[in-house]
C-alpha positions in Angstrom: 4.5 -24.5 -15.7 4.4 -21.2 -13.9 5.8 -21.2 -10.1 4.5 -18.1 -9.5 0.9 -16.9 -9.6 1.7 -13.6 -11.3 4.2 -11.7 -13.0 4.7 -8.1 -11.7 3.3 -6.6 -15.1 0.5 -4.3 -13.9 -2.4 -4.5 -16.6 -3.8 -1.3 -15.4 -5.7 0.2 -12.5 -8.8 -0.5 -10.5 -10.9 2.1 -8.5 -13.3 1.0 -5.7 -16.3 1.6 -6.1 -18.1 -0.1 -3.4 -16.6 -1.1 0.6 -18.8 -3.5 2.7 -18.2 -4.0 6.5 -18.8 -7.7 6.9 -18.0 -10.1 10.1 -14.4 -10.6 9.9 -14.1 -9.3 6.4 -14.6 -6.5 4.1 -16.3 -7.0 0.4 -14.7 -4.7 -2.1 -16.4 -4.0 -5.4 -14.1 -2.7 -8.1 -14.6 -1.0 -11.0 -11.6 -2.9 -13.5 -9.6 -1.6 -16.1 -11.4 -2.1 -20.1 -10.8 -5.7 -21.0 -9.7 -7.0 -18.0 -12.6 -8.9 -16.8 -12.7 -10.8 -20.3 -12.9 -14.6 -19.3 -12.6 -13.8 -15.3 -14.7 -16.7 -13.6 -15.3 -16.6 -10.4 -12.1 -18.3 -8.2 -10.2 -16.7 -10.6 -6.9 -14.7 -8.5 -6.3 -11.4 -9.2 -3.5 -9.3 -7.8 -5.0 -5.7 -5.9 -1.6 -3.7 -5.2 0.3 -7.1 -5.0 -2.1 -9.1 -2.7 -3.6 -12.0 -4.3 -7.5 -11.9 -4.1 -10.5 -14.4 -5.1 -13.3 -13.1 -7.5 -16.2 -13.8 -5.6 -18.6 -12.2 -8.2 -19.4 -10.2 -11.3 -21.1 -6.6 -10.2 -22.1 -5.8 -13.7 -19.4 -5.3 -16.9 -16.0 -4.7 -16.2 -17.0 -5.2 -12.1 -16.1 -7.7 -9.8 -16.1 -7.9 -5.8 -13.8 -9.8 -4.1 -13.8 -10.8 -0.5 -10.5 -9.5 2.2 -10.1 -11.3 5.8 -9.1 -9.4 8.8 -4.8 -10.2 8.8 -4.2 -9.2 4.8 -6.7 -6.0 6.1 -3.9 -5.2 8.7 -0.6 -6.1 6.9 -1.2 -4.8 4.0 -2.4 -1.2 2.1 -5.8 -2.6 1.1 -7.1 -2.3 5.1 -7.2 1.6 4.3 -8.6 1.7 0.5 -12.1 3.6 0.7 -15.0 4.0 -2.5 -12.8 5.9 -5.2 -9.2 4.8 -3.8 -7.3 3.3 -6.9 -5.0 0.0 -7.0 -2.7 -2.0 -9.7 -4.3 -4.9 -11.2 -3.0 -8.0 -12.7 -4.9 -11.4 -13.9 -3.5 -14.6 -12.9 -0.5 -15.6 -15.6 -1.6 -18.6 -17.8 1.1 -21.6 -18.1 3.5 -20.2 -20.8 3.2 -16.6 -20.9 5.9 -14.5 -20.7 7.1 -13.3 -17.5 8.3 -9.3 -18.3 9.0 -8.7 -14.4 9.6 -11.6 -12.1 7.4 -14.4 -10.9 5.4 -13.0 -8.0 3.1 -14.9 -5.6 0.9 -12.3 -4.7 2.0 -12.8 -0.5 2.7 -9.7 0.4 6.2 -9.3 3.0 5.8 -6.6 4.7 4.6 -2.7 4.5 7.6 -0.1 3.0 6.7 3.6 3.2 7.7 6.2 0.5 10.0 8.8 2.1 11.3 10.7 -0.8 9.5 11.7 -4.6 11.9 13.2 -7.2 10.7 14.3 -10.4 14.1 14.1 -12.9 13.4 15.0 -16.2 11.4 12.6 -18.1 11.5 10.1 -14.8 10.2 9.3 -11.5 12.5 8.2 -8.7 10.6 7.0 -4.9 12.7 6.3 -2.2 11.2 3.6 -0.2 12.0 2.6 3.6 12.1 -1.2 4.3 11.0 -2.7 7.9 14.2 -3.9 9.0 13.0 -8.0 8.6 13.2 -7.1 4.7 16.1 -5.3 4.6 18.7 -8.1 3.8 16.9 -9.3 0.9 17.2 -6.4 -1.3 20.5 -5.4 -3.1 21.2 -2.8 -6.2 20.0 -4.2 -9.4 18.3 -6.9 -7.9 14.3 -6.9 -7.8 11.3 -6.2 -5.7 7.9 -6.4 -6.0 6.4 -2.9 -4.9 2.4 -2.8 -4.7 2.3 -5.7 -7.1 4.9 -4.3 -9.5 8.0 -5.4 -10.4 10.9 -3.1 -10.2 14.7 -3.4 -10.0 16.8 -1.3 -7.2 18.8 1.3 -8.7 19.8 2.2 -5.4 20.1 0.4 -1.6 21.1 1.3 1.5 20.5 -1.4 3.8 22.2 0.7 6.8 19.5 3.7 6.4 16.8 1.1 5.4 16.3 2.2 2.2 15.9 1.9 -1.4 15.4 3.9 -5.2 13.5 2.8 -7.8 13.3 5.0 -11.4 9.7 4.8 -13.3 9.8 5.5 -16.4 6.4 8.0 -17.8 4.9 4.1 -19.4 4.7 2.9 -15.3 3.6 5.5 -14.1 0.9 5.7 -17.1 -0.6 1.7 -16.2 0.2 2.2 -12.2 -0.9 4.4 -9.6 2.3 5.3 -8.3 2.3 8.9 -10.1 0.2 10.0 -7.5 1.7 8.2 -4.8 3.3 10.9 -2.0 6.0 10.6 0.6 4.7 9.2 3.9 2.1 6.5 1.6 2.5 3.0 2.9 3.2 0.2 -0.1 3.2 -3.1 -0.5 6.6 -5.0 -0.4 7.0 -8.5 -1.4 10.8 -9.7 -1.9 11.8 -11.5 -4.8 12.4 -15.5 -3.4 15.5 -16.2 -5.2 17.1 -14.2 -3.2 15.5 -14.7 0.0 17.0 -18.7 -0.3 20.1 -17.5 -1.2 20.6 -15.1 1.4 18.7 -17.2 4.1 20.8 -20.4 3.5 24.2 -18.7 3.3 23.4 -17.2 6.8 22.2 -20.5 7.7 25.6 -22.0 6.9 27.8 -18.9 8.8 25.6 -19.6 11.9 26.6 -23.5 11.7 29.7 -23.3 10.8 30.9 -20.4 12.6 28.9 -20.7 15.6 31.3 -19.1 18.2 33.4 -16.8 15.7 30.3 -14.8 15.1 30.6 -12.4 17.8 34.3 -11.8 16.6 33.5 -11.8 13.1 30.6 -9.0 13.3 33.2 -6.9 15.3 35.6 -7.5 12.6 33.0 -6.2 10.0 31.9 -3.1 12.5 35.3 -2.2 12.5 35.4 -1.9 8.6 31.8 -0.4 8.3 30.4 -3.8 6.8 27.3 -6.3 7.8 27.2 -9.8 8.3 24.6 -9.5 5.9 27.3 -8.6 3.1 28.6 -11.8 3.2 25.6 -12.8 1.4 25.9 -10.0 -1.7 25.9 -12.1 -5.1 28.9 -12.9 -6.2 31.1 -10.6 -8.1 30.4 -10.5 -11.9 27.3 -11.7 -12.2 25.4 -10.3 -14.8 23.2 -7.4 -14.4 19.5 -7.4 -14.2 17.0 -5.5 -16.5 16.7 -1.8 -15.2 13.5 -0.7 -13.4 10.4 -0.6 -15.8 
């Protein structure tokens, strides 16, 4: 079985077409890409820019609403979507489908913020910034989950807080990241893989260390490294997919 809810393969986007103000919450209608409401029951989870949501009803074809409480309103994107404001959508993944990204859960992390848009030829490259919490977790190659989408790091630089990822014109076709702009919040939600891995081996340097850390991160200062490095996948392993 699945242990994620969702795979970072955007199906396509959804517009809003309808915000209501409601006691703690806000009801958004949606107006969902052709096809994708085919079998979608209410309870079913659908990912909006990464953040798992609950149909709560069918608005007419290819419409559903779905309901958003006050905290994923304030740490996430979907606080600030308005009527017309676009999103990625994906369907819950069914046990045995392919996973094309990397199992997401739909919780999002934390909010990055795109500081850079370059337009190579035949590609699009966004520099995100990371809120420092996050920053350990991401490495070169490896992957994130950007406003529901999985993507691999071309490039990282923990120190500045940021990192690169290349679309190719096929994302940029099924997302809405060709008209995102530099200073647009996203969605970040780390792959967890790697979050254990680094979050045990610094478990194990605070335990076993203990009172050589505040020699040890002098050490590293003095050669322009992190304690954080120390977690950095071992040499040789193999490469990951490049970003999609």
């Amino acid at each position: 079985m699945l242990r994620r809810m969702f795979t970072g393969i955007v199906q396509g986007v959804a517009r809003v077409t309808r915000r209501v103000e409601r006691p703690g919450l806000v009801s958004f209608e949606l107006a969902l890409p052709p096809g994708f409401d085919e079998g979608l029951e209410v309870g079913a989870s659908v990912a909006v820019d990464g953040v798992c949501l609950t149909v709560t009803g069918h608005a007419g074809p290819s419409r559903a609403t779905f309901d958003v409480m006050q905290q994923s309103l304030a740490l996430t994107t979907l606080g600030a979507l308005t009527e017309g404001s676009a999103a990625n959508a994906e369907r819950a993944a069914k046990d045995g489908a392919e996973i094309g990204g990397h199992p997401l859960s739909g919780h999002v992390d934390g909010l990055g913020r795109i500081v850079q848009v370059r337009r190579p030829e035949n590609n699009h490259v966004l520099r995100i910034e990371l809120p420092p919490a996050l920053r350990r977790y991401v490495f070169a190659k490896g992957y994130v989950a950007v406003n529901g989408c999985s993507l691999t790091a071309a490039e990282v630089d923990r120190t500045a807080g940021w990192f690169e990822v290349w679309l190719i014109p096929e994302t940029l076709r099924m997302t809405t990241f060709g008209s995102r702009r530099e200073g647009d919040p996203v969605n970040i939600e780390i792959e967890r893989q790697t979050q254990v891995f680094v979050d045990t081996v610094r478990e194990a340097i605070d335990e076993r260390l203990g009172p050589l850390l505040p020699a040890l991160r002098a050490l590293l200062g003095e050669r322009a490294a992190a304690l954080d490095d120390l977690a950095l996948p071992p040499a040789g392993a193999p490469p990951l997919p490049p970003s999609r």
